[in-house]
N, C-alpha and C positions, 0 to 999 in steps of 0.2 A: 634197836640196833639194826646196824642194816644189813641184809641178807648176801651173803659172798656165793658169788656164782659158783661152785665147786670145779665146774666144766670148764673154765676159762681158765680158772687155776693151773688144772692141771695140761694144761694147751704149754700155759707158759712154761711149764716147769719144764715138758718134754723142748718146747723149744730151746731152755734154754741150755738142755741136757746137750742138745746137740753142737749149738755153737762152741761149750767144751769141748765136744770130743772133736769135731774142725779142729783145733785149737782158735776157734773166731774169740779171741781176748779182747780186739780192738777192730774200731772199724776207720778203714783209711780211705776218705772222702773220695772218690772217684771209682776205686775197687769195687765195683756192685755185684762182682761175683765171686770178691776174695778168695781169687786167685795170686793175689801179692804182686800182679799188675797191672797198670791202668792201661785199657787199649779198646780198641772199638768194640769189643763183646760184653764188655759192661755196659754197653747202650742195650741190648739185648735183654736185657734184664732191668733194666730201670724201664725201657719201655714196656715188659710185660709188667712190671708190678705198679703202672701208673695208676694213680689214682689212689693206692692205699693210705690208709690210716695207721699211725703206731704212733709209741711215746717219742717224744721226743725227748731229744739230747741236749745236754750242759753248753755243748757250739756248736753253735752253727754259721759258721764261716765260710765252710767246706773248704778249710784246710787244714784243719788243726786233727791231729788222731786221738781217736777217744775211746776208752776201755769201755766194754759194754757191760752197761747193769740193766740193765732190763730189756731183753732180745725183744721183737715181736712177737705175736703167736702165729703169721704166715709163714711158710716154706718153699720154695723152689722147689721143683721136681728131684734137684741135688741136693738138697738138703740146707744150702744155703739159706740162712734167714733174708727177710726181707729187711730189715734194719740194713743192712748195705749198700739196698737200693735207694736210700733216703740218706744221698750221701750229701746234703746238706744239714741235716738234722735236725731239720725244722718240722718232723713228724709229720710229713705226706709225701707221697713221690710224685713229683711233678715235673712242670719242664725245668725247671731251676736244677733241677737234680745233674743235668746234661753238663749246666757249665762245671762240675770238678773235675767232669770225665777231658773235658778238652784242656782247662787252666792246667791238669797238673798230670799231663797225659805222656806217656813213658814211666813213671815212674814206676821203682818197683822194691817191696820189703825185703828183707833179708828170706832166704831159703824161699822163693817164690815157686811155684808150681806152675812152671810153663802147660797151654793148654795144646790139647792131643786133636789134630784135626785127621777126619775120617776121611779120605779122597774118594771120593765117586768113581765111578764106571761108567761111563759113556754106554750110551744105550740101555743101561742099567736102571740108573738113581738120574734123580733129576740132574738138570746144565745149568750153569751159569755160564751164558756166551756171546760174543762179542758179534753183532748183527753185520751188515755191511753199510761200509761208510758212508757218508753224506757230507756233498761239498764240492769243492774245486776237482776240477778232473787230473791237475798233477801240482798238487801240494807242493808251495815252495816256501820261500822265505814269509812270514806273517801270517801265512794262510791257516785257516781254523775248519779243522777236520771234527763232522760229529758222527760218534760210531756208539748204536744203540747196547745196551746193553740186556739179552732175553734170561729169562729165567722159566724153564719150558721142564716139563716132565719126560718121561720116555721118548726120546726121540721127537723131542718136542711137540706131541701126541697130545698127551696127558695134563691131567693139571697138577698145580704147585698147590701144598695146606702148607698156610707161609704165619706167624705172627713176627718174625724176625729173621733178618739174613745180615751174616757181618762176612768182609772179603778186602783185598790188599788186590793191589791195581800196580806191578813192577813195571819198569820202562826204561827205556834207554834215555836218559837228562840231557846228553850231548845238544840234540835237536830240537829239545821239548820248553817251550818258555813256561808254559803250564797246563793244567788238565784240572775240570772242573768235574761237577756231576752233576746231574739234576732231575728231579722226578716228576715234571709238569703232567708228562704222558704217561704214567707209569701204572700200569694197572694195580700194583699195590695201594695206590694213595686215591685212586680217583673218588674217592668219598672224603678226601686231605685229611682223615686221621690217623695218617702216618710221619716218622721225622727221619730225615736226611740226614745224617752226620758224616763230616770228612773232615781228614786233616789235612794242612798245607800242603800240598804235594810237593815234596824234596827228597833230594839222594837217591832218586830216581824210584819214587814208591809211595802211593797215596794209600791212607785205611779208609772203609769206610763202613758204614752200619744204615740198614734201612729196618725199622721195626715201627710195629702196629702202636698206638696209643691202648696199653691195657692189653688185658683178654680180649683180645678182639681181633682174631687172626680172617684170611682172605683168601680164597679160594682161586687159583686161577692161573695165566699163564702169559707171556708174549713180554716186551718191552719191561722192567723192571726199574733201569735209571739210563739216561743217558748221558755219555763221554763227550767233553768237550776240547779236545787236541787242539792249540797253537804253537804254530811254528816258530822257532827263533826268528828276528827279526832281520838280523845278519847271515846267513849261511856261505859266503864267499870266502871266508875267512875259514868255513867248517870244514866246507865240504872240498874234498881233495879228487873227488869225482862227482861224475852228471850226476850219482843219484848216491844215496844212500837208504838201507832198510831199518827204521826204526821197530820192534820188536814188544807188544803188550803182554803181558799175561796176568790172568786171573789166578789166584793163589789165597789159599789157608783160609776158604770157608766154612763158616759155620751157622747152618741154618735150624730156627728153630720153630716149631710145627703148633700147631692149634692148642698141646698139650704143654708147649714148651720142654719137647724132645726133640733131639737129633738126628737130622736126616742126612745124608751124604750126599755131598752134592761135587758133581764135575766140573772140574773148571777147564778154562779153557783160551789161547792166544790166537795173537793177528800180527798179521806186519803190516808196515805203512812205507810204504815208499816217498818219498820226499827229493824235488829236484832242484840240481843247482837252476841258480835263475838266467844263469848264461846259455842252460840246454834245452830250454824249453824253444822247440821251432813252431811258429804260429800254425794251424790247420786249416788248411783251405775253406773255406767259409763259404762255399757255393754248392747249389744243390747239384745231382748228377742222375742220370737216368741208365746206369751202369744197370745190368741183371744180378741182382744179388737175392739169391737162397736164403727161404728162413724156416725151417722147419723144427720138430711140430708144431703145426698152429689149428686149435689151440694146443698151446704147451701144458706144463705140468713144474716140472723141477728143476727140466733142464732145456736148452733154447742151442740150435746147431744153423750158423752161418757159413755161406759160402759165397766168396767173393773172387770175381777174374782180376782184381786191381787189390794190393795192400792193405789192409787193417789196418788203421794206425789205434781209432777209441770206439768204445760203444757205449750208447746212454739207451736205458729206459725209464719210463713216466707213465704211470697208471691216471688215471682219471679221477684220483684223489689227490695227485699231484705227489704223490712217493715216486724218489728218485733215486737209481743207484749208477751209478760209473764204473766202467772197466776200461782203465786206464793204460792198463800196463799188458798192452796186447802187444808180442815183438815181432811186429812186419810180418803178419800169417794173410792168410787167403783162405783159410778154415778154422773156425772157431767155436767151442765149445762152451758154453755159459750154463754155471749155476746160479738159478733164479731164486730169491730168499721168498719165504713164504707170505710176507705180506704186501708182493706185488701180486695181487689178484685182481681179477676181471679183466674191462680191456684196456691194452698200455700200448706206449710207441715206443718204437726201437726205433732210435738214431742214429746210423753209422757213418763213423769217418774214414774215408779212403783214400789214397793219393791222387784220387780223379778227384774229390767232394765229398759229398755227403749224400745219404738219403734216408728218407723216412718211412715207415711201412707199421701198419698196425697189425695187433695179433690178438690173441686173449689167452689168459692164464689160467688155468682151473685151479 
């Protein structure tokens, strides 16, 4: 007769005690962390429990809901079983797991348990924040704005213990033809075992979920995904003036950590300004030998111009070829610039003035 593992037994039994007292009766294909609805935080959890082994289920369609007879023996640090994450049920968690989360994503059971998101403290808990832009220097009709998106510890100091982050991307639709994401530079993925999930962005509101393949959380900090803004194709018809401010914010994060615990994270907005195409007036395109002030050089965090002729834009360009614009300078002759952290070493400051332009080098510490 063959010998029954006592220990495994009694694994299941606790497991399956627990899914009672959840009330987990049934598992609904997408819900990975039966919460009663499907939404980007069950990527969170299909992605930590990638790779497991358990029984499988009667269907697997992943859409059919199916009362459970036989939980797994793993647990989420909630108590969740992991049978939710194998929301196909084909007894392993894998990437297939992903498509119920998207095919059948809003849905939600009767009495759901909407989830409790912990907001951060700025300067506190980690950011999740919106870098500065990259692109045209005055965004109009068609024009495609990329704005990085950091995920930075204390004051962006510190590092992030990341296995998973899920977050909502709101925005004003009026102006917006779409908004993508992508993680090519992201220091979560640069070993690519990690997965990207978003949905269509509409009603002015993208979800998305970036999580580790498995136990296999990443230490670290800068760049996390980057935003892909296009402009309506038409704005003449939108815009009832030269410009309008289009308005992002980061909303209802939840991040989870080496242990797959909870950490609080701060979110955090941008505006974008966007111009009719009728007000854009060309900029003089010839160099000038005007006397303009650039202090401190080398810089640090912050960069102070002084010009006897107008400001109309300012560019700088490091020698790795990172580029930022300030566009929306209103006719000064003294100008003030916060420098993001990852224009470092030496860069050029290009400035535009109603004389021309000129160019001057500096260096960033």
């Amino acid at each position: 007769m063959k010998k029954v593992n006592k220990y495994n037994y009694v694994v299941l039994i606790i497991a399956w005690l627990c899914c009672l007292k959840q009330g987990q009766a049934q598992v609904f294909p997408g819900d990975a962390n039966n919460d009663g609805i499907i939404n980007n935080l069950d990527i969170l959890y299909i992605g930590y429990a990638y790779g497991t082994i358990g029984p499988m289920r009667s269907s697997i369609d992943g859409t059919t809901p199916e009362a459970i007879t036989l939980p797994w023996t793993q647990l989420f640090p909630d108590s969740t079983n992991f049978i939710h994450a194998d929301t196909d049920g084909n007894g392993i968690v894998d990437f297939l797991d992903f498509v119920p989360v998207f095919n059948n994503y809003g849905l939600r059971r009767i009495n759901p348990s909407p989830p409790f998101f912990s907001e951060g403290i700025p300067g506190i808990d980690p950011s999740l924040r919106f870098g500065s832009p990259v692109g045209t220097a005055f965004p109009s009709e068609g024009s495609v704005v990329e704005i990085p998106i950091l995920l930075e510890g204390t004051f962006g100091d510190s590092l992030v213990d990341l296995n998973g982050i899920a977050f909502s991307i709101e925005y004003d639709q009026s102006f917006i033809k779409e908004i993508q994401l992508d993680i090519a530079d992201s220091w979560v993925a640069l070993d690519s075992a990690a997965f990207l999930f978003q949905t269509p962005a509409n009603i002015g509101r993208l979800d998305a979920a970036l999580t580790r393949f498995g136990k296999n959380p990443v230490i670290g900090k800068g760049q996390a995904v980057k935003m892909r803004a296009v402009i309506e194709d038409d704005l003449i018809g939108l815009l009832i003036r030269d410009t309008a401010h289009i308005h992002f914010n980061i909303k209802y994060i939840k991040l989870k950590n080496s242990d797959f615990r909870e950490q609080p994270v701060a979110g955090s907005n941008i505006t974008l300004v966007i111009y009719h195409p009728n007000s854009i007036v060309p900029i003089k395109e010839r160099p000038t030998d005007i006397p303009i002030e650039i202090f401190p050089n080398p810089a640090s965090d912050r960069l102070q111009i002084i010009s006897p002729k107008i400001i109309q834009r300012i560019e700088i360009m490091n020698a790795l070829g990172q580029y930022i614009s300030y566009p929306n300078i209103k006719n000064e002759q003294r100008v003030e610039l916060m420098l993001p952290p990852q224009l470092k070493g030496i860069a050029f400051v290009k400035i535009y003035t109603t004389a021309g332009f000129i160019t001057r080098k500096i260096l960033i510490e």
